[in-house]
N, CA, C and O atoms as a MOPAC input file, in Angstrom:
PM7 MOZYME 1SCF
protein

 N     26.48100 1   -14.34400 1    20.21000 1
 C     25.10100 1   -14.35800 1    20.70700 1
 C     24.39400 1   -13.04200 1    20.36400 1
 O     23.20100 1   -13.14400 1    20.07900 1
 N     24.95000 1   -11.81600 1    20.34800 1
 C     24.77500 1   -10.47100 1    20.30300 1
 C     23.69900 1   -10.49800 1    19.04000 1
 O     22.53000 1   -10.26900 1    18.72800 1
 N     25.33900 1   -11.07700 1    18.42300 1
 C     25.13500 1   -10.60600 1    16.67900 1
 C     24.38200 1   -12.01000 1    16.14600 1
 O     24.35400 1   -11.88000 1    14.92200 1
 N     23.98300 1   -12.82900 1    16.37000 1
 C     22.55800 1   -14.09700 1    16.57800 1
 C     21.80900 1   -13.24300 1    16.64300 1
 O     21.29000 1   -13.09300 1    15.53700 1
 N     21.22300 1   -12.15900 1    17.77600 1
 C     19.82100 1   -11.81100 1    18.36900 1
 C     19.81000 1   -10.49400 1    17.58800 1
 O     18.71500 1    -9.93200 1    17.54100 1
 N     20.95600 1    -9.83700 1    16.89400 1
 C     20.65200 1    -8.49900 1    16.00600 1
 C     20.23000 1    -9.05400 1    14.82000 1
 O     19.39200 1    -8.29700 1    14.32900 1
 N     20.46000 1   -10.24000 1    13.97300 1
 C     20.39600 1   -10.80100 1    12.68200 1
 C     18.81300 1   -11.22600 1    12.55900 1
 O     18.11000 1   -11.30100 1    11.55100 1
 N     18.50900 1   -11.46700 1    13.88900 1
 C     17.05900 1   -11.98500 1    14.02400 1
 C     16.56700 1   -11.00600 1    13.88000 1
 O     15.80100 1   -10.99300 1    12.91700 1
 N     16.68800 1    -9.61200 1    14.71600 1
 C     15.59000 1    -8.22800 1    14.87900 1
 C     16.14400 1    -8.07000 1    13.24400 1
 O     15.12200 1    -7.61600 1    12.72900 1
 N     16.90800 1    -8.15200 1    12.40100 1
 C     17.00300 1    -7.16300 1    11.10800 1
 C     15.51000 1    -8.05000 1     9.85400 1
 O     14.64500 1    -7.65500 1     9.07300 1
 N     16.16700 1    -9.70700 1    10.52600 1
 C     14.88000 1   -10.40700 1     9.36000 1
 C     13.71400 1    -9.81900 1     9.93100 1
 O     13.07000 1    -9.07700 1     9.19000 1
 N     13.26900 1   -10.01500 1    11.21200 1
 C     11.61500 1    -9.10500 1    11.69400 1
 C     11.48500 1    -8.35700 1    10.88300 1
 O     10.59900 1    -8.40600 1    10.03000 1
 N     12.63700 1    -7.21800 1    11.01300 1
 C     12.42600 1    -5.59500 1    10.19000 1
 C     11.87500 1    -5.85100 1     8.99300 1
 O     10.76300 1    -5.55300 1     8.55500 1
 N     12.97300 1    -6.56600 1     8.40500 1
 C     12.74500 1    -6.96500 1     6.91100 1
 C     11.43100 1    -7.49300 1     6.31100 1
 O     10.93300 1    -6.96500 1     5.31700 1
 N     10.83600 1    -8.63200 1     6.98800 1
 C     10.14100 1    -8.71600 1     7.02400 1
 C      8.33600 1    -8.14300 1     7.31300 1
 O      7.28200 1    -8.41000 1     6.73600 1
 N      8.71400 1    -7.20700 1     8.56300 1
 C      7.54100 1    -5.85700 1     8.69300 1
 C      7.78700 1    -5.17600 1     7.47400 1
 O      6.70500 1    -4.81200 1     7.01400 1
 N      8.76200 1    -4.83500 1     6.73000 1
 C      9.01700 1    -3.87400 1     5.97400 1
 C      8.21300 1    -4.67600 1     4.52800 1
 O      7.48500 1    -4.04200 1     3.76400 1
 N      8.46300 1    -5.88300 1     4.39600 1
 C      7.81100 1    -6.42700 1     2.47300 1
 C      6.29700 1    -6.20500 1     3.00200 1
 O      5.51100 1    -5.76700 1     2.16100 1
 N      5.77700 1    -6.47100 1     4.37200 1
 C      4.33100 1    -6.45500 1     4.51900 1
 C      3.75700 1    -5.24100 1     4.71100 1
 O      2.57200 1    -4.98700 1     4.49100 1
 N      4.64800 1    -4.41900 1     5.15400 1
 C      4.14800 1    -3.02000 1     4.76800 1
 C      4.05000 1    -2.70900 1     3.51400 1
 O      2.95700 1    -2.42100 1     3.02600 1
 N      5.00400 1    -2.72000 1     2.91500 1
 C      4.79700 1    -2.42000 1     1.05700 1
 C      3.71600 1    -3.09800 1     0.27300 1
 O      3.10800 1    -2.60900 1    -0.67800 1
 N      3.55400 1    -4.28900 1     0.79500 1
 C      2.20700 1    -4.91200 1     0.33400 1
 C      0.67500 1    -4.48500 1     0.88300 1
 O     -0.40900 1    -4.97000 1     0.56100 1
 N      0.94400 1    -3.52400 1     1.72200 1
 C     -0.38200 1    -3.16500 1     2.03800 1
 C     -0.14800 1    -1.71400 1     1.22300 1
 O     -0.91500 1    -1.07100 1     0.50600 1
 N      1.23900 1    -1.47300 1     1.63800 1
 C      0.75000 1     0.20200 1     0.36400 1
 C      0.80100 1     0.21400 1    -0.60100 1
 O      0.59900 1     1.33400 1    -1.06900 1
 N      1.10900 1    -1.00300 1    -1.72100 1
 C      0.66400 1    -0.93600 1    -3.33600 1
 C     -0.80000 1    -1.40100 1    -2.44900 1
 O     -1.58400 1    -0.47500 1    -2.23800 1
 N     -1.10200 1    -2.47700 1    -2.04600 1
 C     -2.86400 1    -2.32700 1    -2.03800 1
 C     -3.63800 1    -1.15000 1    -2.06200 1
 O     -4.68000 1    -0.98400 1    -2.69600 1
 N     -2.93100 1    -0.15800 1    -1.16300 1
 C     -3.49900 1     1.15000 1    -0.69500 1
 C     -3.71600 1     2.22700 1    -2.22600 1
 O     -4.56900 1     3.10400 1    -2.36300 1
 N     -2.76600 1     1.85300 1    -3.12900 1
 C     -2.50800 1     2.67500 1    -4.28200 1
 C     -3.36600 1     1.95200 1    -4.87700 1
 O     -4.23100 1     2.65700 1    -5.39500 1
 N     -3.53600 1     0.74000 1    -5.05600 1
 C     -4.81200 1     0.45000 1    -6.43600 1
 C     -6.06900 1     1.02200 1    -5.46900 1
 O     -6.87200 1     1.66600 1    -6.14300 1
 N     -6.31400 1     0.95900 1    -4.48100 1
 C     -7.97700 1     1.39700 1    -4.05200 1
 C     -7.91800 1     2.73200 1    -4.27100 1
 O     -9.01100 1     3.27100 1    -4.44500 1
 N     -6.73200 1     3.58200 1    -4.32300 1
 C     -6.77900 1     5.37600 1    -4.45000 1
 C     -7.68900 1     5.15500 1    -6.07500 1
 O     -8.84300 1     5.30600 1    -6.47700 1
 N     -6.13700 1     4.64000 1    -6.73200 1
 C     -6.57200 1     4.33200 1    -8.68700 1
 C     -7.81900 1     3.98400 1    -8.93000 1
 O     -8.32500 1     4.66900 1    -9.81900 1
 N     -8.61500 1     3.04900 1    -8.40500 1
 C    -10.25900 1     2.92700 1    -8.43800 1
 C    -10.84700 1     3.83700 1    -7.99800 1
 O    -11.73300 1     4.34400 1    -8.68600 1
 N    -10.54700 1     4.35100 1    -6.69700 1
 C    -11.66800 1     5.54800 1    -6.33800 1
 C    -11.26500 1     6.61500 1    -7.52200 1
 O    -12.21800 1     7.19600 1    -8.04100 1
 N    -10.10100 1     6.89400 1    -7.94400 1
 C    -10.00900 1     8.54800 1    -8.55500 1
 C    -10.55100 1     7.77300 1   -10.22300 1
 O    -10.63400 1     8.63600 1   -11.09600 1
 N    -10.88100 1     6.42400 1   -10.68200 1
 C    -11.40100 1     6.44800 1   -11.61800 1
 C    -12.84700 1     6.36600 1   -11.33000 1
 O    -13.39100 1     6.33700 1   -12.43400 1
 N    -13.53700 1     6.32700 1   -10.61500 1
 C    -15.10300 1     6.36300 1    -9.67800 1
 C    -15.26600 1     7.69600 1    -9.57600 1
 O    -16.34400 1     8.19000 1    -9.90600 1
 N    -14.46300 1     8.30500 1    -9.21200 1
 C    -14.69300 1    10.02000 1    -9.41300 1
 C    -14.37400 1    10.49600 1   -10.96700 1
 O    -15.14900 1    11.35100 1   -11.39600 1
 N    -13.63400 1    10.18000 1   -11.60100 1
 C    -13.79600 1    10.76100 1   -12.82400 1
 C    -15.32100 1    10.44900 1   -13.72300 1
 O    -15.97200 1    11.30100 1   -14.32800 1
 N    -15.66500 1     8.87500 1   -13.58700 1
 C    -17.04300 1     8.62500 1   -13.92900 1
 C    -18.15600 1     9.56800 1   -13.61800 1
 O    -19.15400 1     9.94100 1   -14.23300 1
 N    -17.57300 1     9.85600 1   -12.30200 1
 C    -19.15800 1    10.31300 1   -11.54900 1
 C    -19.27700 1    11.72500 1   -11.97500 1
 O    -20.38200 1    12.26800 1   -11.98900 1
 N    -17.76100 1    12.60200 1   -12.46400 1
 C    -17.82500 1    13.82500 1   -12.50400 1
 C    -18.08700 1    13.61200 1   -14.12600 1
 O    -18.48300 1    14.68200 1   -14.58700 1
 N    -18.01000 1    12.74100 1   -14.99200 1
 C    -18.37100 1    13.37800 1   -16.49000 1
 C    -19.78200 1    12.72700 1   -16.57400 1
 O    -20.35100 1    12.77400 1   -17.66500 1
 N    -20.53300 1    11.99500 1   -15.29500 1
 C    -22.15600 1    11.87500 1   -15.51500 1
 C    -22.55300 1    13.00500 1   -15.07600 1
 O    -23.72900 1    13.17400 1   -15.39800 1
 N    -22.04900 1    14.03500 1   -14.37500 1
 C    -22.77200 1    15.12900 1   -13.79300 1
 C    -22.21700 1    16.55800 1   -14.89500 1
 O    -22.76000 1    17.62200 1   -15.19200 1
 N    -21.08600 1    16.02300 1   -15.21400 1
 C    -21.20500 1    17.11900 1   -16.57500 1
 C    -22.44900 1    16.55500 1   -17.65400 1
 O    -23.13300 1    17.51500 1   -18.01000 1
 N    -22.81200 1    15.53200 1   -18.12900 1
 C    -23.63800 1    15.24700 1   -18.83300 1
 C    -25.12400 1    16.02700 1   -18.64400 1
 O    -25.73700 1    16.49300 1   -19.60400 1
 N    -25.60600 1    16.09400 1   -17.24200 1
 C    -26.67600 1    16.49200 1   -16.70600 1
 C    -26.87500 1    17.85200 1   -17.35100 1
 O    -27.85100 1    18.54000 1   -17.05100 1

């Protein structure tokens, strides 16, 4: 019964754990867009 109700909390884990990683590659492409939004913005203001 123990080891039933520990096997269950490890899939949860496991599971919190792939949906965390899927929000932090999300988190890494919005950095990669903003730091290419800042490189744009900084070689229109070198242009000026």
């Amino acid at each position: 019964m123990i080891q039933m109700r520990e096997a269950e909390m490890v899939d949860e884990l496991e599971h919190e754990i792939r949906l965390v990683n899927v929000q932090l590659e999300e988190k890494r492409r919005e950095v990669k867009a903003l730091e290419a939004i800042k490189k744009r913005l900084e070689r229109k203001l070198e242009a000026v």
